[in-house]
PDBQT receptor file of N, H, CA, C and O in Angstrom, charges set to zero:
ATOM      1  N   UNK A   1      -5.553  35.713  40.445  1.00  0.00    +0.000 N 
ATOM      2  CA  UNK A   1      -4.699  36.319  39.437  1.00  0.00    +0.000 C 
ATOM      3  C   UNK A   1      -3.944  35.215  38.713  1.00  0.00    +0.000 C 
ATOM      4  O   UNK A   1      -3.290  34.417  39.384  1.00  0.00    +0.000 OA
ATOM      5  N   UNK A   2      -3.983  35.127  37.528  1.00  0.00    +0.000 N 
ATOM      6  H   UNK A   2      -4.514  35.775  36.983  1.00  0.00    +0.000 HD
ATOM      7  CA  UNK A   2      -2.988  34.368  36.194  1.00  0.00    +0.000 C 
ATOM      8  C   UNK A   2      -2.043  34.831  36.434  1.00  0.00    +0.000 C 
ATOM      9  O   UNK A   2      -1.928  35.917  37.002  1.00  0.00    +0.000 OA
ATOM     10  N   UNK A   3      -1.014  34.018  36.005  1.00  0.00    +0.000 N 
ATOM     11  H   UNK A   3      -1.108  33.136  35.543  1.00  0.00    +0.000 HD
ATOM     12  CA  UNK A   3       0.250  34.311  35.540  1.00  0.00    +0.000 C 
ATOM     13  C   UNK A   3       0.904  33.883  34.319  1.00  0.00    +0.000 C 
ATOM     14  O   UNK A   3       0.977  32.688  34.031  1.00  0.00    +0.000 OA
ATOM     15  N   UNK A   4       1.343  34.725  33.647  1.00  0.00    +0.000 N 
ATOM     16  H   UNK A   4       1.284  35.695  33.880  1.00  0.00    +0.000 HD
ATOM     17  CA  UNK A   4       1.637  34.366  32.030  1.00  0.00    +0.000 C 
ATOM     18  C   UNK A   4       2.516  34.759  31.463  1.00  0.00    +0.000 C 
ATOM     19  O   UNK A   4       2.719  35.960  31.287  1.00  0.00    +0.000 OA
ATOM     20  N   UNK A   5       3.252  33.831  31.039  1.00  0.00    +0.000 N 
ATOM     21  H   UNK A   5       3.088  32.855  31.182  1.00  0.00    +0.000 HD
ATOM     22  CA  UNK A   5       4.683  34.214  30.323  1.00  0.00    +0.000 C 
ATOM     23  C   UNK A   5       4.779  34.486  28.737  1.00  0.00    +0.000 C 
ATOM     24  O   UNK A   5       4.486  33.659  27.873  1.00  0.00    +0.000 OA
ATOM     25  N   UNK A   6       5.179  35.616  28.544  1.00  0.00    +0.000 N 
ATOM     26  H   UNK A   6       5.417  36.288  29.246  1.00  0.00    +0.000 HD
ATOM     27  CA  UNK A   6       5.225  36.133  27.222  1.00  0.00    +0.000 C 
ATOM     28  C   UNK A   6       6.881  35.942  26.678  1.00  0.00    +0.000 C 
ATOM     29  O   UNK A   6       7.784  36.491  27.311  1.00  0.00    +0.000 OA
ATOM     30  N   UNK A   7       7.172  35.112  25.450  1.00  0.00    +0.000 N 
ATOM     31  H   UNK A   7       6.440  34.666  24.936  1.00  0.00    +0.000 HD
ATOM     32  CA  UNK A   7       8.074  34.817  25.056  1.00  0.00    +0.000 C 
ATOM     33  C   UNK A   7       8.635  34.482  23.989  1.00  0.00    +0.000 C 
ATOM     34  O   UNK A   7       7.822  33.900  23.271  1.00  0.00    +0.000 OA
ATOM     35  N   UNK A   8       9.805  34.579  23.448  1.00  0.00    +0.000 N 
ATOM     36  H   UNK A   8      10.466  35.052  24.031  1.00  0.00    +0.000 HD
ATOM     37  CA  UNK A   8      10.576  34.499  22.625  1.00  0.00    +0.000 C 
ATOM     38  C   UNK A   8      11.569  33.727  22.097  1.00  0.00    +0.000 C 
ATOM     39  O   UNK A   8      11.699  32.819  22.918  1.00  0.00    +0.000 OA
ATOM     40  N   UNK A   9      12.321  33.559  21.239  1.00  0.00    +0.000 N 
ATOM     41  H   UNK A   9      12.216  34.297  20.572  1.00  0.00    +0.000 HD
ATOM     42  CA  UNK A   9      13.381  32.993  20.872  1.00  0.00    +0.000 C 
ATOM     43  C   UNK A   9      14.337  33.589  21.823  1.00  0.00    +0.000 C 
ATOM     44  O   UNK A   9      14.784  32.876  22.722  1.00  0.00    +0.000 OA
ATOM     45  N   UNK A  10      14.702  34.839  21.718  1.00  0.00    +0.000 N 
ATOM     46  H   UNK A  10      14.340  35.418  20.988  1.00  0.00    +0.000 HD
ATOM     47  CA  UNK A  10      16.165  35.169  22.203  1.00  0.00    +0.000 C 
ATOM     48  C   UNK A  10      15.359  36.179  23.684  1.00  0.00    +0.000 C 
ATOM     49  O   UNK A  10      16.064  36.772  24.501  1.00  0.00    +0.000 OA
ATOM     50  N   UNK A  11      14.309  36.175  23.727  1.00  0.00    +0.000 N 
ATOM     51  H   UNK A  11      13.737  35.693  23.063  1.00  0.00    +0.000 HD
ATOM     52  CA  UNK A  11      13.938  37.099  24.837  1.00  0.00    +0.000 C 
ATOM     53  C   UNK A  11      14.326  38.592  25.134  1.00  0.00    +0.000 C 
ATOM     54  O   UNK A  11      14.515  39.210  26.182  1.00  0.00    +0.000 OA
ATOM     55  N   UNK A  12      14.384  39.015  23.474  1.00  0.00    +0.000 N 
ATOM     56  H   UNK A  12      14.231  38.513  22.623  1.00  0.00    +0.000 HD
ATOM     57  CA  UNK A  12      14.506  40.488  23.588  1.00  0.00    +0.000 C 
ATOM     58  C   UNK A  12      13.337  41.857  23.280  1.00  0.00    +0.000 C 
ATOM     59  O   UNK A  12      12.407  42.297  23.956  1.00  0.00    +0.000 OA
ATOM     60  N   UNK A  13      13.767  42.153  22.260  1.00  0.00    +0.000 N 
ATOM     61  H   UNK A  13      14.522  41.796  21.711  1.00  0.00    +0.000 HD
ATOM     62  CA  UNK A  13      12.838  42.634  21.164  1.00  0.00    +0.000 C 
ATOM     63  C   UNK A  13      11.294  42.371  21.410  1.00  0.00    +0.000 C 
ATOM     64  O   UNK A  13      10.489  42.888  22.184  1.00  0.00    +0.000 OA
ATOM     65  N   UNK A  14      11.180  41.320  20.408  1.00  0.00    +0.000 N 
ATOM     66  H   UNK A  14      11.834  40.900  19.779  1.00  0.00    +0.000 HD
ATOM     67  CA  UNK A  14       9.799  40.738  20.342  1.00  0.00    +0.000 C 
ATOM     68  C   UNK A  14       9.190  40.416  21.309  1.00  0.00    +0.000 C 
ATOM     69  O   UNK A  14       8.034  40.830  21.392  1.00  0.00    +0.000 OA
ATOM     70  N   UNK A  15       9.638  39.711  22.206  1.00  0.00    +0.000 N 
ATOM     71  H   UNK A  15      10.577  39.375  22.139  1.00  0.00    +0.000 HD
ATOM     72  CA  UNK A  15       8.943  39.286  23.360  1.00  0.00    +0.000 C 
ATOM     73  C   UNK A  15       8.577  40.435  24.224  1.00  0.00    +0.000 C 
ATOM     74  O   UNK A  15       7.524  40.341  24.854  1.00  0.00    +0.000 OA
ATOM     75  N   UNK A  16       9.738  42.161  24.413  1.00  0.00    +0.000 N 
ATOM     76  H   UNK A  16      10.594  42.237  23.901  1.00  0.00    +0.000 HD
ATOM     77  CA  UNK A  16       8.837  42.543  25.164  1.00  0.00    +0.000 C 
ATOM     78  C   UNK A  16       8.261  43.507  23.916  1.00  0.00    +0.000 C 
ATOM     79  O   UNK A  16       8.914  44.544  24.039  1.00  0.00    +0.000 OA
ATOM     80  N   UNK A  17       7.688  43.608  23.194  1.00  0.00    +0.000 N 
ATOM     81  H   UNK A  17       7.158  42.766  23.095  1.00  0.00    +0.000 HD
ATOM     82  CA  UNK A  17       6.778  43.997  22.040  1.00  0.00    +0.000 C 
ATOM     83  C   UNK A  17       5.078  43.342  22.398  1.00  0.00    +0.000 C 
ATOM     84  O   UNK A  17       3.962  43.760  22.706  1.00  0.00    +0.000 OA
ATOM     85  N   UNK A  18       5.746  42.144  22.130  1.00  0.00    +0.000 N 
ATOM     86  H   UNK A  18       6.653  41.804  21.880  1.00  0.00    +0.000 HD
ATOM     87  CA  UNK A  18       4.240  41.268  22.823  1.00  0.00    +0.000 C 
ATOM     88  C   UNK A  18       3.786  41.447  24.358  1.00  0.00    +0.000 C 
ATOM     89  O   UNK A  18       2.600  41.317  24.660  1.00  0.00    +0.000 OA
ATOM     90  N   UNK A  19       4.580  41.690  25.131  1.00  0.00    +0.000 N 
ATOM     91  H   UNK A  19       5.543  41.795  24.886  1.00  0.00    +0.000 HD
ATOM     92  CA  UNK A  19       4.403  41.732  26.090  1.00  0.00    +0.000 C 
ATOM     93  C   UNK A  19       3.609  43.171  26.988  1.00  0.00    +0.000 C 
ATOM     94  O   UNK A  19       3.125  43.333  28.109  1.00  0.00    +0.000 OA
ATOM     95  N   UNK A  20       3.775  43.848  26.015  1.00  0.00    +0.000 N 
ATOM     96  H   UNK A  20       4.168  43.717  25.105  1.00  0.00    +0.000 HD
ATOM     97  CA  UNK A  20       3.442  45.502  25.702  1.00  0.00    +0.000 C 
ATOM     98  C   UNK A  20       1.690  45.157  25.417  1.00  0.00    +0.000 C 
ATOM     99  O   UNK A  20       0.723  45.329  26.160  1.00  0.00    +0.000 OA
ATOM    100  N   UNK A  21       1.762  44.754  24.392  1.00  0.00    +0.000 N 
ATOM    101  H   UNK A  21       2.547  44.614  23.789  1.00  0.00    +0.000 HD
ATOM    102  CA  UNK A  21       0.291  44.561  23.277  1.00  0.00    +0.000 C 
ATOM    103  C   UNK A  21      -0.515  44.211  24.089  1.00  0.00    +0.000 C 
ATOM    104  O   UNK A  21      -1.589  44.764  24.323  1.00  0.00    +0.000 OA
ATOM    105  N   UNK A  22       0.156  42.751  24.866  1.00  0.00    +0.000 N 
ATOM    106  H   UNK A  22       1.029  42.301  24.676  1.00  0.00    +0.000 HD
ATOM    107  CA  UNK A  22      -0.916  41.725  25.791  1.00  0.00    +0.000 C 
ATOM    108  C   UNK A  22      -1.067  42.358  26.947  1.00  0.00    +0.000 C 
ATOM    109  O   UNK A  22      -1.892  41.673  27.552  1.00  0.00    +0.000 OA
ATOM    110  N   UNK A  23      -0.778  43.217  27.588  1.00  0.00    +0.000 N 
ATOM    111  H   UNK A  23      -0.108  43.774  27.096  1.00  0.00    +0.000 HD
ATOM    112  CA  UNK A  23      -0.876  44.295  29.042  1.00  0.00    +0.000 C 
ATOM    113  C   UNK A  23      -1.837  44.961  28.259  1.00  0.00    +0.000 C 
ATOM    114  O   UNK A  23      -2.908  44.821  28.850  1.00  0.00    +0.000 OA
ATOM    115  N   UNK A  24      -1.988  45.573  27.297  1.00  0.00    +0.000 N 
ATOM    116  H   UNK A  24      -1.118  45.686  26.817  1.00  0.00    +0.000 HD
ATOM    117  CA  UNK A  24      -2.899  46.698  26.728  1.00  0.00    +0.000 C 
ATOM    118  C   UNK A  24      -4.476  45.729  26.932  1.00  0.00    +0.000 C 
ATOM    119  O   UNK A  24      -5.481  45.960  27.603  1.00  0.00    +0.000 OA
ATOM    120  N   UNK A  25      -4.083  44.528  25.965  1.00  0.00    +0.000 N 
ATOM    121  H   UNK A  25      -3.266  44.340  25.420  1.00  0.00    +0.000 HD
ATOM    122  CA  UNK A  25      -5.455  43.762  25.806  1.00  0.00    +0.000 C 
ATOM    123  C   UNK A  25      -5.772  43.343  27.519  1.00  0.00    +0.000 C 
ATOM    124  O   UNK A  25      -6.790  43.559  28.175  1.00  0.00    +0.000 OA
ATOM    125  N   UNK A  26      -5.012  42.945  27.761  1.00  0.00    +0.000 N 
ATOM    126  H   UNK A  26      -4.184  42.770  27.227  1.00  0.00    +0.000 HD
ATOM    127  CA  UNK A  26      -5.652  42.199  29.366  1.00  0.00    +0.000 C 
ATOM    128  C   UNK A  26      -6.299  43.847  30.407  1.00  0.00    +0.000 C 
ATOM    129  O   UNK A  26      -7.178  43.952  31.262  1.00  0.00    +0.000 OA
ATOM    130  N   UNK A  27      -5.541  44.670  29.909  1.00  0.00    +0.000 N 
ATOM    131  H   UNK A  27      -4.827  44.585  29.214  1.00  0.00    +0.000 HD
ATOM    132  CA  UNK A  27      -5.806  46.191  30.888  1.00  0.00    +0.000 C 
ATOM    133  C   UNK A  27      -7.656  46.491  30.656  1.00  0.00    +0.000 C 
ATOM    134  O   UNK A  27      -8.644  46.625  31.378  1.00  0.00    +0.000 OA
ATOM    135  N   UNK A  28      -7.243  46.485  28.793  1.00  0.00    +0.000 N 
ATOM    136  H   UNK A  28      -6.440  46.376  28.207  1.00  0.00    +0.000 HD
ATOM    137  CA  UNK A  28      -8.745  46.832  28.321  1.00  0.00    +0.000 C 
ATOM    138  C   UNK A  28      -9.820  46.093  28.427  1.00  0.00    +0.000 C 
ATOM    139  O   UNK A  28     -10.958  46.370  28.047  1.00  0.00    +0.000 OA
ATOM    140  N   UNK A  29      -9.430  45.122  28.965  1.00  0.00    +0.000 N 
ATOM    141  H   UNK A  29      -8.506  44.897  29.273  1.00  0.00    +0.000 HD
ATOM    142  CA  UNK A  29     -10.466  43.756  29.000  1.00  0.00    +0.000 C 
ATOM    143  C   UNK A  29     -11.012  43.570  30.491  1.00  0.00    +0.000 C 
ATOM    144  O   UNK A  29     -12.086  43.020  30.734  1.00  0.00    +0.000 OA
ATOM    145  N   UNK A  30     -10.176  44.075  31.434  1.00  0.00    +0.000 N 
ATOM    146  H   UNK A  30      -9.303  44.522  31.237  1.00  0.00    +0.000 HD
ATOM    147  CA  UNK A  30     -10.256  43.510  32.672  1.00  0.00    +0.000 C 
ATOM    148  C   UNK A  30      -9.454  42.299  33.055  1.00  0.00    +0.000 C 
ATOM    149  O   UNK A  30      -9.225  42.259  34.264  1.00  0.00    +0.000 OA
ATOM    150  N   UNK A  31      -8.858  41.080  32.200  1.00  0.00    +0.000 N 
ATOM    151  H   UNK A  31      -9.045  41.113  31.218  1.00  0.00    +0.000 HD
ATOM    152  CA  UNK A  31      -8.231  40.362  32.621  1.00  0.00    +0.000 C 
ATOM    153  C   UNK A  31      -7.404  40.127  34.011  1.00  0.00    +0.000 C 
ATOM    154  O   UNK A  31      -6.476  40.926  34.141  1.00  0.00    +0.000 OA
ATOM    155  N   UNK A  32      -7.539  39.304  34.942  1.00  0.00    +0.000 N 
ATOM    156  H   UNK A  32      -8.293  38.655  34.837  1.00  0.00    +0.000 HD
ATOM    157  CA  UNK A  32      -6.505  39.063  35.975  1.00  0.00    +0.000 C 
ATOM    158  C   UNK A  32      -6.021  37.867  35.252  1.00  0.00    +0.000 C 
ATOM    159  O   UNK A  32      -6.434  36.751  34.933  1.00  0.00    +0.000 OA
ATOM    160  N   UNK A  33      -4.519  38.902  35.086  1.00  0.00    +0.000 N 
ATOM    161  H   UNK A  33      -4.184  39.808  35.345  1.00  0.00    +0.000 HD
ATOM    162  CA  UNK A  33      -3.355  38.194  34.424  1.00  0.00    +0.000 C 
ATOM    163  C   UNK A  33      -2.427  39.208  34.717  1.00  0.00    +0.000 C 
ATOM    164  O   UNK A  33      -2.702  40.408  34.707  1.00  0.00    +0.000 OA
ATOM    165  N   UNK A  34      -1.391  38.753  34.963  1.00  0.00    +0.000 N 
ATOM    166  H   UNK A  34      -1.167  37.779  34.972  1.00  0.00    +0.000 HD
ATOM    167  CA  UNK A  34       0.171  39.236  35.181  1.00  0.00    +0.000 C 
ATOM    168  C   UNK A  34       0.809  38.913  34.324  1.00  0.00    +0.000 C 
ATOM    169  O   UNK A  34       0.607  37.761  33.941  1.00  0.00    +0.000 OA
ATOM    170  N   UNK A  35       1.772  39.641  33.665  1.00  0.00    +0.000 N 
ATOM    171  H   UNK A  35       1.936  40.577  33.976  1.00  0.00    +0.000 HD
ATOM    172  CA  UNK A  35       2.715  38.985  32.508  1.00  0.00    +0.000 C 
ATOM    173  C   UNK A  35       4.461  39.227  32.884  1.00  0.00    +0.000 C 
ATOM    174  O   UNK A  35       4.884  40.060  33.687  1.00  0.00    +0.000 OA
ATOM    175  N   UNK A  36       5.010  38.599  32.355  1.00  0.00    +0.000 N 
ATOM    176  H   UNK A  36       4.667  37.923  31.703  1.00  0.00    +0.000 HD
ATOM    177  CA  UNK A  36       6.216  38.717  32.298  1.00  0.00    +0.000 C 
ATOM    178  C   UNK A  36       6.822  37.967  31.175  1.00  0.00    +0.000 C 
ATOM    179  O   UNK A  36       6.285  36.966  30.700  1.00  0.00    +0.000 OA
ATOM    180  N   UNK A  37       7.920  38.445  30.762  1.00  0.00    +0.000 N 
ATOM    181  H   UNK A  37       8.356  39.258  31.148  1.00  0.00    +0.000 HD
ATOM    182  CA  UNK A  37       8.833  38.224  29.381  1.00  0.00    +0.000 C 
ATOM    183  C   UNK A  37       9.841  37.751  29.884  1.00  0.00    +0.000 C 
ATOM    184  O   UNK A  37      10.283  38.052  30.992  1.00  0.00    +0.000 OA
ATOM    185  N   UNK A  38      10.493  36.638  28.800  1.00  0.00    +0.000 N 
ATOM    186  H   UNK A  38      10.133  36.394  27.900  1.00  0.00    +0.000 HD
ATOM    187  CA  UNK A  38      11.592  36.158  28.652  1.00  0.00    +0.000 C 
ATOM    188  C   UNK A  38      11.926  35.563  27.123  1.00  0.00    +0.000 C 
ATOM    189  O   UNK A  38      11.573  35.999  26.028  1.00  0.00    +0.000 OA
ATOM    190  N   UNK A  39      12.689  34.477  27.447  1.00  0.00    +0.000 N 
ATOM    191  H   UNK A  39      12.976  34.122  28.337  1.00  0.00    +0.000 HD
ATOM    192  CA  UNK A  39      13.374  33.627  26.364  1.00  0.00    +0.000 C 
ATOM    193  C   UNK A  39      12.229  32.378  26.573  1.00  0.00    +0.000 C 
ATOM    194  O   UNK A  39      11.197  32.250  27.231  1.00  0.00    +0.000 OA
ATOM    195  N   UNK A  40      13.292  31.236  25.298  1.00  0.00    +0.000 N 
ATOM    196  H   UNK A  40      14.131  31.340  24.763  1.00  0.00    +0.000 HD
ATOM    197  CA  UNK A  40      12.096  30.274  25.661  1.00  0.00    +0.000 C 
ATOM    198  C   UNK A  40      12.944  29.450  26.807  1.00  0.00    +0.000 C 
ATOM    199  O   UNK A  40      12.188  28.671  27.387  1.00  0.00    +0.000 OA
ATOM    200  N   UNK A  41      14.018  29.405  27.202  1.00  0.00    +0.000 N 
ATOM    201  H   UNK A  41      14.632  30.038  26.731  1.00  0.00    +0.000 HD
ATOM    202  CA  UNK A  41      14.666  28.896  28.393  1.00  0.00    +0.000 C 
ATOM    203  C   UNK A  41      13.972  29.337  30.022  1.00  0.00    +0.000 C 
ATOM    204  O   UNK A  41      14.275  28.973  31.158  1.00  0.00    +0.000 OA
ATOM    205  N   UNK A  42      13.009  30.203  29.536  1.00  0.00    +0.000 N 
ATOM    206  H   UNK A  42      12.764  30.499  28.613  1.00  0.00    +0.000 HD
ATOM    207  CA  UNK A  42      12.813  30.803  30.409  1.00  0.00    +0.000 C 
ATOM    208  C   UNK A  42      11.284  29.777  30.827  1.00  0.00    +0.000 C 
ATOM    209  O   UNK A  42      10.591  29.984  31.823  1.00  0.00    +0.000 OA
ATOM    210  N   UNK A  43      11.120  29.071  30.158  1.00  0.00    +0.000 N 
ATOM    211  H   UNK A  43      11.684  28.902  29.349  1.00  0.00    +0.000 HD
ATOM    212  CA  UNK A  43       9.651  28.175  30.346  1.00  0.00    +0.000 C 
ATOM    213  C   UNK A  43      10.574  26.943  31.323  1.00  0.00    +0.000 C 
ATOM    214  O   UNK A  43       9.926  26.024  31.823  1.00  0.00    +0.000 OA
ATOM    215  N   UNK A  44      11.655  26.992  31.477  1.00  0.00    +0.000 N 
ATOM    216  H   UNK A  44      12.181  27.738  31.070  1.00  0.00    +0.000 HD
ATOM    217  CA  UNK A  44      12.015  25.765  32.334  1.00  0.00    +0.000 C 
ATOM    218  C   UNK A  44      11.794  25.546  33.725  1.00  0.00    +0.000 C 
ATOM    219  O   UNK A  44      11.956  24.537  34.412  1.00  0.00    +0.000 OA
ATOM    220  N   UNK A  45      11.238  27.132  34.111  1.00  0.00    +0.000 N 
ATOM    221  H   UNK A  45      11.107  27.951  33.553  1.00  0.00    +0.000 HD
ATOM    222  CA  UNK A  45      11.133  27.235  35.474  1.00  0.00    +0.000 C 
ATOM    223  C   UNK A  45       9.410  27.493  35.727  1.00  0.00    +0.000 C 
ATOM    224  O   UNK A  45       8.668  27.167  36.653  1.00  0.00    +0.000 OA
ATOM    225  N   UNK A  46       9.228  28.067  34.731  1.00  0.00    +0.000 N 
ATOM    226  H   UNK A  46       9.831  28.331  33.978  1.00  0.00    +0.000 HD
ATOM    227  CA  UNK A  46       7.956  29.200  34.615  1.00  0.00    +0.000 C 
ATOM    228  C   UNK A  46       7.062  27.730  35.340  1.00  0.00    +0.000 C 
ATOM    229  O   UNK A  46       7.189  26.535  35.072  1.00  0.00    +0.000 OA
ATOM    230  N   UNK A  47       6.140  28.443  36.347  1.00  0.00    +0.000 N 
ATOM    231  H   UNK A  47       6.037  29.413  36.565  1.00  0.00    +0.000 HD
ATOM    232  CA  UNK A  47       5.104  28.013  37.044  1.00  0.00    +0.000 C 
ATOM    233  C   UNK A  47       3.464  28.257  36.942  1.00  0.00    +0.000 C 
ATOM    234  O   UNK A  47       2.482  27.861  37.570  1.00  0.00    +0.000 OA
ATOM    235  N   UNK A  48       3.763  29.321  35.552  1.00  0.00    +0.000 N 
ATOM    236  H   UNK A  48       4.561  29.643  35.042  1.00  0.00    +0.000 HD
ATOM    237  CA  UNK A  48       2.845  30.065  35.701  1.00  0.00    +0.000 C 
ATOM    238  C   UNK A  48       1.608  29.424  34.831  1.00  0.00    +0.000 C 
ATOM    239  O   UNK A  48       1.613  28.196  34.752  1.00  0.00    +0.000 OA
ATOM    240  N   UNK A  49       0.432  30.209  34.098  1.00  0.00    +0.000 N 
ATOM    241  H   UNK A  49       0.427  31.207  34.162  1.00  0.00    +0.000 HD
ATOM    242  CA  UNK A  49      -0.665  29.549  33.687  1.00  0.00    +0.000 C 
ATOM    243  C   UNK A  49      -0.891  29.220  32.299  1.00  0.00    +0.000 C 
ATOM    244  O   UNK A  49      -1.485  28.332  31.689  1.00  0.00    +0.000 OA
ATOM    245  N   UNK A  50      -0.267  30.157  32.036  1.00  0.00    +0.000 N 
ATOM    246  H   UNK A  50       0.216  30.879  32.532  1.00  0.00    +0.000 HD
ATOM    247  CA  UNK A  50      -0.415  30.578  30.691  1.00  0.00    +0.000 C 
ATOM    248  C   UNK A  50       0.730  30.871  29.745  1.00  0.00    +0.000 C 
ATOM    249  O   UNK A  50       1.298  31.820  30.286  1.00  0.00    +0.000 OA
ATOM    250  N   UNK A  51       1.485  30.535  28.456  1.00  0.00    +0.000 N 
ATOM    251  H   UNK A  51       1.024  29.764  28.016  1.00  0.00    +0.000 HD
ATOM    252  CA  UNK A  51       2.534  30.913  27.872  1.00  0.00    +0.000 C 
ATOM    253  C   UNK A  51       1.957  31.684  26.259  1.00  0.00    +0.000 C 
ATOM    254  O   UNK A  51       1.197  31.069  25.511  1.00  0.00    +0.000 OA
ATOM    255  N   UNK A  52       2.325  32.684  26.032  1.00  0.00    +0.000 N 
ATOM    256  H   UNK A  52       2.942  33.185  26.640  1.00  0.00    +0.000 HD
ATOM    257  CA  UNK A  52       2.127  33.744  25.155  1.00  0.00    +0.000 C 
ATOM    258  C   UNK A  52       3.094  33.511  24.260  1.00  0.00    +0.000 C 
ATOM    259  O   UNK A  52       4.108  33.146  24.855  1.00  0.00    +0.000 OA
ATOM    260  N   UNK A  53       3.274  33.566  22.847  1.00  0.00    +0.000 N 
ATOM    261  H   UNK A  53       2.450  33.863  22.364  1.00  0.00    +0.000 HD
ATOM    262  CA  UNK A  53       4.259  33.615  21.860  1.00  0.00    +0.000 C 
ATOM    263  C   UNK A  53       3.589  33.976  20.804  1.00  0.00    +0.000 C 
ATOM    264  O   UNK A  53       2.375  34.155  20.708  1.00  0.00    +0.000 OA
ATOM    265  N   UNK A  54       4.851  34.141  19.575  1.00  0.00    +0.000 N 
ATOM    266  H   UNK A  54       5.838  33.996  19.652  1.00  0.00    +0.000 HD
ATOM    267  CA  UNK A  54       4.807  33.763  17.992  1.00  0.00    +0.000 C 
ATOM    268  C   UNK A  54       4.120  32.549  17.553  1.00  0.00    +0.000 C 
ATOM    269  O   UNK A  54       3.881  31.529  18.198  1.00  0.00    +0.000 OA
ATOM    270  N   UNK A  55       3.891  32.793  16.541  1.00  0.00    +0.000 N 
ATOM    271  H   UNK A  55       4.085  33.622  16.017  1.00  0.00    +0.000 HD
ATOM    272  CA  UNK A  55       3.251  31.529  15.719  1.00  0.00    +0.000 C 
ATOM    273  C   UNK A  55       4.209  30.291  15.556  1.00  0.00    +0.000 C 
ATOM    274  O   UNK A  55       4.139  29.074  15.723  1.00  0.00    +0.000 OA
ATOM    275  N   UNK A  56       5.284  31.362  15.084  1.00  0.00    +0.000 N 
ATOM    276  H   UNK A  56       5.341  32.351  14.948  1.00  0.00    +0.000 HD
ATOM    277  CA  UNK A  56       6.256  30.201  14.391  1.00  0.00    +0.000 C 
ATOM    278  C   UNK A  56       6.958  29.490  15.281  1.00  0.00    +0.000 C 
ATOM    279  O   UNK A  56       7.525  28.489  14.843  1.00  0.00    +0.000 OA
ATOM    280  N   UNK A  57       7.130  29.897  17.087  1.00  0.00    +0.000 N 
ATOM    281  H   UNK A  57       6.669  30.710  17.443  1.00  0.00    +0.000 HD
ATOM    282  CA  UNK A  57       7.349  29.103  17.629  1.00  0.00    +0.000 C 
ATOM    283  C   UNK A  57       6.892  28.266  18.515  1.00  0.00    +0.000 C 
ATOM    284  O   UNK A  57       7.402  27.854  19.557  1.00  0.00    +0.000 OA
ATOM    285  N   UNK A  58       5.451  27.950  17.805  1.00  0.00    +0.000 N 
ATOM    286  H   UNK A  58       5.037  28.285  16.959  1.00  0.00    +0.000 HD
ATOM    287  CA  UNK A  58       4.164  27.401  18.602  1.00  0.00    +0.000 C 
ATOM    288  C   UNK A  58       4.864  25.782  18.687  1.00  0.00    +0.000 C 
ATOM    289  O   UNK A  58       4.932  25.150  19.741  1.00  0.00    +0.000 OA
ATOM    290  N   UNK A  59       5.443  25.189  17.121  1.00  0.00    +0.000 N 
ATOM    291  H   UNK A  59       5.388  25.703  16.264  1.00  0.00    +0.000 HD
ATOM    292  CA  UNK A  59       5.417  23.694  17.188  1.00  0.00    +0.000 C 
ATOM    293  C   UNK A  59       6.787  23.581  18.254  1.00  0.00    +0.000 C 
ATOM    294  O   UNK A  59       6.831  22.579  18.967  1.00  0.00    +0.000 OA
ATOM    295  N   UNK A  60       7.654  24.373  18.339  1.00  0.00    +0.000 N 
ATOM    296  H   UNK A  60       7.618  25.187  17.759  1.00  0.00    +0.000 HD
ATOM    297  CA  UNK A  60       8.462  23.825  19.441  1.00  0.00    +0.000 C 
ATOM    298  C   UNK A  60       8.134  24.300  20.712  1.00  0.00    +0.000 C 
ATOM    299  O   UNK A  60       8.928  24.897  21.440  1.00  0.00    +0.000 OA
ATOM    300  N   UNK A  61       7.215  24.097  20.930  1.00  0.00    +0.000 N 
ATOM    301  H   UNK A  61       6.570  23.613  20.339  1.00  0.00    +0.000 HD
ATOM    302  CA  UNK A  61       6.715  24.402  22.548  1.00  0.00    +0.000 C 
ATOM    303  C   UNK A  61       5.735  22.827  22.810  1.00  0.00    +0.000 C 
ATOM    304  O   UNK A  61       5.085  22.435  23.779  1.00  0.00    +0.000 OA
ATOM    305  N   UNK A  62       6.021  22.202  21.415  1.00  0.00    +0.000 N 
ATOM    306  H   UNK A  62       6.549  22.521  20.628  1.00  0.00    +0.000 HD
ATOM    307  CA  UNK A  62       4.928  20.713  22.157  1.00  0.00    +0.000 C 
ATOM    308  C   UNK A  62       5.528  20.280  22.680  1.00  0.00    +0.000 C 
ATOM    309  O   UNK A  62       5.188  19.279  23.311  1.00  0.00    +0.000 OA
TER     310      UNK A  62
């Protein structure tokens, strides 16, 4: 099983919006992946495999 963090600027709203969408796609797909939502503070700990976002906050995640 993956683990994958779905996330945001402020870790509200949007993130669990996406986080909604990407359970649908991984459900319909078969994916082993687990998701969970936060902020982007929330990548300081995250261990996990995979990080999910917006576009626009792709360049500050290099």
């Amino acid at each position: 099983m993956y683990k994958a963090l779905v996330c945001c600027r402020a870790g509200m709203g949007s993130s669990m919006l996406l986080k909604i969408k990407a359970d649908q796609v991984i459900s319909e797909n078969g994916y082993p992946i687990q998701t969970e939502h936060g902020n982007l503070d929330s990548l300081n700990g995250f261990t996990g495999d995979l990080v999910i976002t917006m576009d626009d906050l792709a360049d500050e995640l290099k």
